[in-house]
C-alpha positions in Angstrom: 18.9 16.6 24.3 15.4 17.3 23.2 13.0 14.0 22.1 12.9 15.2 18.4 16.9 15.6 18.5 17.2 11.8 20.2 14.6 10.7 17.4 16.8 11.9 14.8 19.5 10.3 16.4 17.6 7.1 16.2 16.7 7.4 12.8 20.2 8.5 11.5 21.8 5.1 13.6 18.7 2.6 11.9 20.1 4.2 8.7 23.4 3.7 9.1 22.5 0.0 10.4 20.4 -1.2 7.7 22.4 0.2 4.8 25.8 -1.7 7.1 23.4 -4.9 7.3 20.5 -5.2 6.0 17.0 -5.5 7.0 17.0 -8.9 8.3 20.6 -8.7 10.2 19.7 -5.4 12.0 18.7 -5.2 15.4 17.1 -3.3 17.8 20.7 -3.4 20.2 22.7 -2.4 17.1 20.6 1.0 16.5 20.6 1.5 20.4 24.5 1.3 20.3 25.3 3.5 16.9 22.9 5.9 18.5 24.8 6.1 21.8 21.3 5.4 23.4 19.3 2.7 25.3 17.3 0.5 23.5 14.2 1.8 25.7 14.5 5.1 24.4 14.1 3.4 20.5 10.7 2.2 21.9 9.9 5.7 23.1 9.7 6.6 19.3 9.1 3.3 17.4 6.7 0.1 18.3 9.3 -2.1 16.6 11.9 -2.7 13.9 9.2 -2.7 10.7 7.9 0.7 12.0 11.5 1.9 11.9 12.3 0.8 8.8 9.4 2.0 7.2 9.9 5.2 8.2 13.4 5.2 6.9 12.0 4.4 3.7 9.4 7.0 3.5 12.5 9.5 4.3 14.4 8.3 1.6 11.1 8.2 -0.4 10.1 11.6 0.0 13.9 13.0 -0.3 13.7 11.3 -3.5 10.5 13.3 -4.6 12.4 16.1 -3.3 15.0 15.6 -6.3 12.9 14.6 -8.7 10.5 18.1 -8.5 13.9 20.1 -8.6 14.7 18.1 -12.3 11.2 19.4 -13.7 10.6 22.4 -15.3 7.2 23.9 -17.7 9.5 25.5 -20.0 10.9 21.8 -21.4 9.1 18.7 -23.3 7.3 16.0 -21.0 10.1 13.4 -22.5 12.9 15.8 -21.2 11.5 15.9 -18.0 11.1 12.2 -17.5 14.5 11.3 -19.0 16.0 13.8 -16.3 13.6 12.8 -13.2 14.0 8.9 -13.9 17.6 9.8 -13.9 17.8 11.7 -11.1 15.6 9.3 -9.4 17.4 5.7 -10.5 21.0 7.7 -9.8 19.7 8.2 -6.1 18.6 4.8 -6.2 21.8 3.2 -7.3 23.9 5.2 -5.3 22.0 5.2 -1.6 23.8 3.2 0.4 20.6 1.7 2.0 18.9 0.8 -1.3 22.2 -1.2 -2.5 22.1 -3.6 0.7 18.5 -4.3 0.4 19.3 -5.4 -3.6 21.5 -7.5 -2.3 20.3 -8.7 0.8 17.1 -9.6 -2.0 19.6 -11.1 -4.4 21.3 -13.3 -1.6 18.7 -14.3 1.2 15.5 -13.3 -0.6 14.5 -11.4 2.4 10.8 -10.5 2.1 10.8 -7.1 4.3 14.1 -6.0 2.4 11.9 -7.4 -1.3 8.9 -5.3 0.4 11.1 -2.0 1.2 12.4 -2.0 -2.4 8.7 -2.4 -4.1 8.1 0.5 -1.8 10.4 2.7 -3.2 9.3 1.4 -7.4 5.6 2.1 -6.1 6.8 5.8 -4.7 8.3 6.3 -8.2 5.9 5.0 -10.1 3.3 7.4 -8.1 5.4 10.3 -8.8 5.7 9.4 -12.4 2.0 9.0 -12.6 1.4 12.4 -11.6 3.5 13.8 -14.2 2.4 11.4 -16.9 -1.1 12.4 -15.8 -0.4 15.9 -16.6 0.9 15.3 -20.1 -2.1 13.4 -21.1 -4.2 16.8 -20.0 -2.2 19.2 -21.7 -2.2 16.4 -25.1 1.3 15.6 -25.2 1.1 12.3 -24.9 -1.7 9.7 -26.0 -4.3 9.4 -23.0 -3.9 5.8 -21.7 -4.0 4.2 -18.2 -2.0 6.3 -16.4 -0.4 3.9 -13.9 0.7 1.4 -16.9 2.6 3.9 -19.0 4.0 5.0 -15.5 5.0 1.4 -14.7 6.2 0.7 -18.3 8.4 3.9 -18.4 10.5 3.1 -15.3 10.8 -0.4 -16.4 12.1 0.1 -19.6 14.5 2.5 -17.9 15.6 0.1 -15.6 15.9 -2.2 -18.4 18.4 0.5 -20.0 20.4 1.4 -17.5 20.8 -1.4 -15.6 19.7 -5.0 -16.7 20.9 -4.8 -20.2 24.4 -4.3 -19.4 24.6 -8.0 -18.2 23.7 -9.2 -21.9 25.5 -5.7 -23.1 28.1 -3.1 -22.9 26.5 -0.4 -20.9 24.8 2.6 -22.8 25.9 5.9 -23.1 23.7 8.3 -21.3 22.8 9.7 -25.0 21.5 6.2 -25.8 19.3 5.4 -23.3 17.8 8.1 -24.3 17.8 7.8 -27.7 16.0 4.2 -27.2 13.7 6.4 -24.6 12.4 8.7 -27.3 12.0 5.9 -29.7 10.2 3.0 -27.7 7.9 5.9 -26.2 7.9 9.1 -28.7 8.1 7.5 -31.9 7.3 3.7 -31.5 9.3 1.1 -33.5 6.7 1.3 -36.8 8.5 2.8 -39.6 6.3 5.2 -42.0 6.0 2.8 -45.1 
């Protein structure tokens, strides 16, 4: 088997052990023995657990990005576009296997490298959306303001949406979220008195 071949191997196993896991409960051993592979040859590719992780989450980041750039297109509105690529984007989120074990390893033990891996991913969204919020505010679709806080502000309020109010709430339809998108963003709360 060739080195990139056994690297893949490695990385596919650390995948499959920190979503299984968690950061803080996976170990070096465990990856060597889902990847049917001494723990030496781990080492051949990565210093240490951290270095493995974090490449596992700049995979999932940039597979992420991947989706996201598939979602735009020039011919629709910049608020169609962000509805669909934060979306896209949270759907991934929610539904990686990896991303839901660091939540709750957060949640539960308050892990700092799982709390760290997660603020990674928000920052790589945030990035991305910056980009495209960037690009608005050149073509005049959208007021020109700091970038990275409408960015920031736009993924929260999604978040907010889709996931946090449904503890206070029943859960909105897909429509609604982003009705309340369009308004909180597009149109603002003011009425025209």
């Amino acid at each position: 088997m060739s080195a990139v071949d056994r690297r893949k191997q490695v990385l596919d196993a650390a995948s499959k052990s920190f979503a299984l896991f968690g950061y803080k409960a996976t170990t070096m051993e465990q990856v060597a023995k889902i990847a049917n592979v001494g723990k030496g040859t781990i080492y051949t590719f990565f210093t240490n657990k951290d270095e493995l992780f974090d490449e596992i989450l700049h995979s999932a980041i940039m597979e992420m990005k991947r989706m996201a750039e598939r979602e735009i297109r020039e011919d629709r509105e910049f608020f169609d576009n962000l509805y669909r690529v934060l979306d896209v984007l949270l759907e991934f989120r929610s539904e990686h296997e990896l991303f839901i074990k660091l939540s709750q390893e957060v949640r539960d033990i308050g892990t700092p490298k799982a709390h760290e891996g997660l603020t990674k991913v928000e920052n790589g969204i945030v990035g991305y959306l910056k980009g495209i919020v960037e690009r608005a505010m050149a073509s005049g679709e959208i007021k020109p303001l700091d970038a990275q806080v409408v960015s920031f502000v736009m993924l929260k309020l999604y978040i907010a949406l889709t996931t946090d109010l449904n503890q206070l709430h029943a859960p909105l339809s897909k429509e609604q979220i982003k009705e309340y998108m369009m308004v909180f963003l597009a149109d603002g709360l003011k009425t025209s008195k």
